[in-house]
C-alpha positions as CSV (number, residue, x, y, z in Angstrom):
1,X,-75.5,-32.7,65.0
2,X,-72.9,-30.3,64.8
3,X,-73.7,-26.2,63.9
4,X,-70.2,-24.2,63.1
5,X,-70.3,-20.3,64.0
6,X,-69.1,-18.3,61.6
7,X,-66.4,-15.8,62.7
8,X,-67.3,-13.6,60.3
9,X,-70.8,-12.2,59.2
10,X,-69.3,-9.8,56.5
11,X,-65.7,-10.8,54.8
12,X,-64.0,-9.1,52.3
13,X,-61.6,-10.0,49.6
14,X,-58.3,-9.9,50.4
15,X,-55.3,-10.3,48.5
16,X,-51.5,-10.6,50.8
17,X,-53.6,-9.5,53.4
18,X,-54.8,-6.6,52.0
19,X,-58.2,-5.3,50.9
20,X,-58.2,-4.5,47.5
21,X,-59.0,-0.4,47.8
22,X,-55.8,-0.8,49.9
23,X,-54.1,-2.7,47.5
24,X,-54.8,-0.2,45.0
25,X,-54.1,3.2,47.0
26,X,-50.3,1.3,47.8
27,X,-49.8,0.3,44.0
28,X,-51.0,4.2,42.7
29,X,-48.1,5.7,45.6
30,X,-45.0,3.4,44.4
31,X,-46.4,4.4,40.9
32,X,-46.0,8.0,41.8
33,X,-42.9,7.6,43.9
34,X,-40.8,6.0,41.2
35,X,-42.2,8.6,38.5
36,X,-43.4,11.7,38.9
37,X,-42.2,12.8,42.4
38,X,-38.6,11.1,41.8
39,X,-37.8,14.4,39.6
40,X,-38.3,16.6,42.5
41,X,-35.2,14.7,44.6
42,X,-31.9,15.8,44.0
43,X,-29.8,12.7,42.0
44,X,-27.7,12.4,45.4
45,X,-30.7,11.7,47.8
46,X,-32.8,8.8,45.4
47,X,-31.4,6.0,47.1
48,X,-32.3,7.1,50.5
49,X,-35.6,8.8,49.0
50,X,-37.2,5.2,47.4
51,X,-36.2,3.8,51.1
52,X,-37.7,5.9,53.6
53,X,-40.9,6.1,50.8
54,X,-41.1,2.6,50.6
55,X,-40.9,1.7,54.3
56,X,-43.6,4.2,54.8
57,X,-45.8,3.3,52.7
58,X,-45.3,-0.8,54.0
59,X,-45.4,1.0,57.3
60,X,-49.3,2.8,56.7
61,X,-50.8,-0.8,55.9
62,X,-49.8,-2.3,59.0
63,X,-52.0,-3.3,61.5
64,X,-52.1,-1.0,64.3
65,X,-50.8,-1.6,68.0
66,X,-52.6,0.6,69.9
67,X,-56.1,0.3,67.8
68,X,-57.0,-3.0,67.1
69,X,-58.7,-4.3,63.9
70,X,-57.6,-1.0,62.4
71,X,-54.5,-0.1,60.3
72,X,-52.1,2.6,60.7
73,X,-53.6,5.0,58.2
74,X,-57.2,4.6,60.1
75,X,-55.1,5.5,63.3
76,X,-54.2,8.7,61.7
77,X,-57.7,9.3,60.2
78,X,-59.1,9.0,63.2
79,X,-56.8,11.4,65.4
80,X,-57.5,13.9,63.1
81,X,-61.4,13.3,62.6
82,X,-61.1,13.2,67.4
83,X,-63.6,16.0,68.5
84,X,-62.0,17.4,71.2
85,X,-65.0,18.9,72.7
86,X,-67.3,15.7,73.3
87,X,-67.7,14.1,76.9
88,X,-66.1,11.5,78.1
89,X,-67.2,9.5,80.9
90,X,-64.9,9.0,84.1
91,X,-64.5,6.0,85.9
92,X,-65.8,6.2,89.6
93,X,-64.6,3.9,91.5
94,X,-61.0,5.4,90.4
95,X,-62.4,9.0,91.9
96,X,-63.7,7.3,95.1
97,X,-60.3,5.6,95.5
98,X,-58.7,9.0,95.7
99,X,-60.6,10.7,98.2
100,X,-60.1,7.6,100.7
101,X,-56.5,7.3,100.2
102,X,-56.5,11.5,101.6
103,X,-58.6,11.1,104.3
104,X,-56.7,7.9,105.7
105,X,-53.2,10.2,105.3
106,X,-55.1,13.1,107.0
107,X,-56.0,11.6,109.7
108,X,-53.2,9.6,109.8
109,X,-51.1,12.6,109.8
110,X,-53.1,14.4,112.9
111,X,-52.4,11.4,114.6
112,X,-48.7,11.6,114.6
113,X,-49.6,15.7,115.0
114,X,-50.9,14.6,118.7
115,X,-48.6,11.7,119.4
116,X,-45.8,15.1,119.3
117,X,-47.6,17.3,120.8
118,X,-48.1,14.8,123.8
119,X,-45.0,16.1,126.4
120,X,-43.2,14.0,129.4
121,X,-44.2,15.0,132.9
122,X,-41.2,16.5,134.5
123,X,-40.7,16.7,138.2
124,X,-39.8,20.3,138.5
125,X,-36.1,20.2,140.3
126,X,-35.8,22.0,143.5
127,X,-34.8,25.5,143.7
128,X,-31.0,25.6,144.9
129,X,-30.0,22.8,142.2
130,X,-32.2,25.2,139.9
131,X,-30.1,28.5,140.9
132,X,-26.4,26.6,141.2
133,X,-26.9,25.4,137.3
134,X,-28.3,28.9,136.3
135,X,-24.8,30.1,137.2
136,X,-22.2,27.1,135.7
137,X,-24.4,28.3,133.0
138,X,-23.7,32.1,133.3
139,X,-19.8,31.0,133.5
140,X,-19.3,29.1,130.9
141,X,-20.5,31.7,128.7
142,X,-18.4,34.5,130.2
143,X,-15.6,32.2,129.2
144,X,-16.4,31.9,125.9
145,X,-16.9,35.6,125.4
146,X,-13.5,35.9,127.1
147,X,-11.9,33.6,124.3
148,X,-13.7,34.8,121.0
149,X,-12.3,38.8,122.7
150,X,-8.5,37.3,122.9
151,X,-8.8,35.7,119.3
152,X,-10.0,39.0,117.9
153,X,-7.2,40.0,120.0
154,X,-4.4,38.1,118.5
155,X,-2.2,40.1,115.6
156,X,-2.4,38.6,112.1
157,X,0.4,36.5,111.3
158,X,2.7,37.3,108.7
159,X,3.4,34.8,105.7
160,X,6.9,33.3,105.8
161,X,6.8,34.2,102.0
162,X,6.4,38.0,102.1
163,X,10.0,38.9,103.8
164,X,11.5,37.0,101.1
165,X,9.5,38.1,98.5
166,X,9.6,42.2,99.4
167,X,13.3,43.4,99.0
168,X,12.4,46.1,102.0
169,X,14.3,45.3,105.6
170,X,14.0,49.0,107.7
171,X,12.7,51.9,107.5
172,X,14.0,55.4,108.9
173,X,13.4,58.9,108.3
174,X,16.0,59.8,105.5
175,X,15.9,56.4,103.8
176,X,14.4,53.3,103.2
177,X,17.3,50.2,103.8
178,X,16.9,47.2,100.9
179,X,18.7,43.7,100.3
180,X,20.7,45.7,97.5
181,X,20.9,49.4,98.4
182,X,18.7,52.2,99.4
183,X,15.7,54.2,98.5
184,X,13.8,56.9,99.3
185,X,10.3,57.8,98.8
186,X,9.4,62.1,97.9
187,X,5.7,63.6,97.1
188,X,5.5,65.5,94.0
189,X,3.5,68.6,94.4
190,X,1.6,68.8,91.6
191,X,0.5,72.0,89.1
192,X,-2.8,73.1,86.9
193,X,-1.5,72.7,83.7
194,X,-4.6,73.8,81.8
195,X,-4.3,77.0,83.6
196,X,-1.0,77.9,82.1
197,X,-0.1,79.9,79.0
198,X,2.1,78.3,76.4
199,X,5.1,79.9,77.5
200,X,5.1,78.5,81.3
201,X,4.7,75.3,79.8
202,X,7.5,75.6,77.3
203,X,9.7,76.5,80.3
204,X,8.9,73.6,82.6
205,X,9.0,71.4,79.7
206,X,12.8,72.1,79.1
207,X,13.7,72.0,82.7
208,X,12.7,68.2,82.8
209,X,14.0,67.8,79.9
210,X,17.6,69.3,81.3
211,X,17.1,67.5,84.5
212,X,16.8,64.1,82.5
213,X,19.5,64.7,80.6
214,X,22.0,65.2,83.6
215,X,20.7,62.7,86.5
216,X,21.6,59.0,85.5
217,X,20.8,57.4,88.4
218,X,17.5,55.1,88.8
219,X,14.5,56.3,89.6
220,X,10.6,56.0,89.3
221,X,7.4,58.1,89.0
222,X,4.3,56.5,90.7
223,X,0.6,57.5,90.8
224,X,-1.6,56.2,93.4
225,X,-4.5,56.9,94.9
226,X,-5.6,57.9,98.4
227,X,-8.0,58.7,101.0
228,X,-8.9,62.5,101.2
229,X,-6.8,63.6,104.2
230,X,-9.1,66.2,106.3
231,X,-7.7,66.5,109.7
232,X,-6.7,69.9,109.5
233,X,-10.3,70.5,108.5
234,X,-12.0,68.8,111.2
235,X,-9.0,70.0,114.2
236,X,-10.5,73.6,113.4
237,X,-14.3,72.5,113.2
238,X,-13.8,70.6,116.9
239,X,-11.9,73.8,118.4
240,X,-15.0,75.8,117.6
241,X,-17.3,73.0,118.5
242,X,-15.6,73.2,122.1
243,X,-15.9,77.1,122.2
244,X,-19.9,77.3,121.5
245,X,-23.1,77.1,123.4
246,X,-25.6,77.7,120.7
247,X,-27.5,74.6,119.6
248,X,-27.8,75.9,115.7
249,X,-24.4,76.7,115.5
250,X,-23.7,72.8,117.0
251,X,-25.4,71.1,115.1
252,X,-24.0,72.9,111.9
253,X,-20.6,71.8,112.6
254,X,-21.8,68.6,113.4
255,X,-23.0,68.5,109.6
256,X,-19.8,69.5,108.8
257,X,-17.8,66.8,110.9
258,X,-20.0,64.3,109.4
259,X,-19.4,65.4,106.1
260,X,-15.5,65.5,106.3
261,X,-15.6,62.4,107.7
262,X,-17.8,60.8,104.8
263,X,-15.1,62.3,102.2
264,X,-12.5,60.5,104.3
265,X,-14.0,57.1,103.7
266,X,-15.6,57.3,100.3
267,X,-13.1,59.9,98.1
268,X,-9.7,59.8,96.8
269,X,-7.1,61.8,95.6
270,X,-4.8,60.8,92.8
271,X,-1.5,61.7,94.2
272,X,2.3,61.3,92.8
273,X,5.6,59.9,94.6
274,X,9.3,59.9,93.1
275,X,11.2,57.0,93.8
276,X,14.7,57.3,94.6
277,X,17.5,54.3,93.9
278,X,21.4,54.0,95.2
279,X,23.7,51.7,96.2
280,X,24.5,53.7,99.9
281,X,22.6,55.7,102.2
282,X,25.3,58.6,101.5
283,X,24.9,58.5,97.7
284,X,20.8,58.5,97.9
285,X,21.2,61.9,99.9
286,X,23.5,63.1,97.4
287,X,20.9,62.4,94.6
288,X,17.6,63.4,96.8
289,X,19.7,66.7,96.7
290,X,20.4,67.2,93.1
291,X,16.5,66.5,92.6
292,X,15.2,68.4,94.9
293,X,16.9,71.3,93.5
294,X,16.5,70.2,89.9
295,X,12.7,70.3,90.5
296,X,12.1,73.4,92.7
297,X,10.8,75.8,90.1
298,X,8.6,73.0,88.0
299,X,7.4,70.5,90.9
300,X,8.4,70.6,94.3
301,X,9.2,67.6,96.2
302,X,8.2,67.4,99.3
303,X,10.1,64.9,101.8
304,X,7.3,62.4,103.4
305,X,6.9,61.0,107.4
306,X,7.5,57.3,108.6
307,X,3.8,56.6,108.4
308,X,3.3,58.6,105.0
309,X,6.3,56.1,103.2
310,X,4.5,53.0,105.3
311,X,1.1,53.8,103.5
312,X,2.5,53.9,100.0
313,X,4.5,50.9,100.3
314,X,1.1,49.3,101.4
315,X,-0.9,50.9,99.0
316,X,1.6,49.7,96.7
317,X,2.0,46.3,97.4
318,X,-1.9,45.4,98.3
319,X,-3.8,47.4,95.3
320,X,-7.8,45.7,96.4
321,X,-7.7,46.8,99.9
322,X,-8.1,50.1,101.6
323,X,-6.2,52.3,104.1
């Protein structure tokens, strides 16, 4: 005889695959899709609002992938229904695995810590080879000292561009020779203005304004700035530093040494140079001389050294570095 085993103990009524309290919550939420919550989407969004609805709502009856025998919705029900705070057993041979797996690798790791630490016999080499290396040694260092010294050395090689780029050629001490003419550079001494009354200032005002009117040459006012120059300050401090004994007194103009030197480094002074443009040497000392008397009672000129004219054309033409 033959007995058949049911598959089922309890079955309910299904209808497309759907219990009927299912069947009935889906038919009540396309009811209230298509009716009552269709007024609260704009006329331009219905046709995308009954499709994402619909497929929802087919999606929620599905059968679960990651729960089986349950449907989406139940899914849902039960993630939120989870208590978070109940145990859950672990599975141990999982932990014991673990805790094998780092002791093979430490002590596979001290192993390879040992095989390292295990060093070669060497034969220690006798003393005269010992000493005649020590010294190659010694020598090829003092060589390579004696080249890194000569490339430091060496002068910086100038760029093939800058001579033809800069319009300058020589310098001398009454001029300044160019591709197209000649210049000269002359330091403006300047005045406290805020110190003056109204009529000093009307009277230097009109005498650049006369000496503008009657020079028509070229010519340019620049403002740069310096280092503080204090070498007359600190040739007077080291004459008395050679004439005293006394350790106070020393070690006061030691103070001030270090101090003139510190302004030397960190401040500048805002200084101002008049350029001077003509076609000869002869006519630029004709024109230095009509300036230079034009501006003797407003701003003196003052004619500058070789080195002085060298700085400002560096200062000049290399703006981010210092002097």
């Amino acid at each position: 005889m033959k007995y058949e085993i049911p598959k089922e103990i309890r079955s309910k009524p299904k209808l497309f695959g759907l219990e009927m309290k299912e069947l009935i919550i889906l038919l009540i939420s396309f009811f209230l899709v298509f009716t009552m919550l269709r007024d609260l989407v704009h006329s331009v969004f219905t046709i995308p609002y009954f499709v994402m609805s619909g497929g929802i709502l087919l999606w929620i009856v599905l059968p679960s992938r990651n729960n089986p025998g349950l449907k989406n919705y139940m899914s849902f029900y039960l993630l939120f229904k989870h208590n978070r705070q109940a145990y859950h057993s672990l599975d141990i041979q999982k932990l014991l695995n673990k805790t094998l797996l780092q002791e093979e690798r430490k002590a596979m790791g001290e192993l390879k810590k040992e095989q390292e630490a295990v060093v070669p016999m060497v034969h220690p080499a006798p003393f005269n080879k010992q000493k005649k290396k020590n010294e190659w040694l010694k020598r090829l260092r003092f060589k390579k000292r004696e080249k890194t010294r000569k490339k430091q050395v060496k002068k910086e090689k100038v760029l093939r561009q800058t001579p033809s780029v800069l319009p300058f050629l020589q310098i001398h001490e009454d001029h300044i020779l160019m591709k197209n003419g000649a210049m000269d550079i002359l330091q403006i001494t300047t005045k406290d203005l805020d110190s003056m009354n109204d009529g000093d200032l009307q009277f230097m005002l009109l005498s650049q304004a006369r000496l503008l009117r009657s020079y028509f040459p070229a010519f340019k006012e620049v403002a740069l700035n310096f280092p503080a120059n204090t070498e007359k300050q600190k040739a007077y401090w080291l004459r008395k530093k050679e004439k005293t004994i006394d350790p106070l007194r020393l070690q006061f103009i030691e103070r001030k040494l270090f101090e003139l030197d510190y302004l030397e480094k960190e401040r500048t002074n805002r200084e101002f140079f008049l350029f001077l443009y003509a076609e000869t040497p002869q006519q630029l000392h004709d024109q230095k001389k009509q300036f230079i008397r034009a501006m003797q009672q407003t701003f003196p000129l003052e004619e500058l050294s070789i080195e002085k004219k060298k700085d400002v054309l560096f200062v000049l033409n290399n703006q981010n570095s210092k002097l």
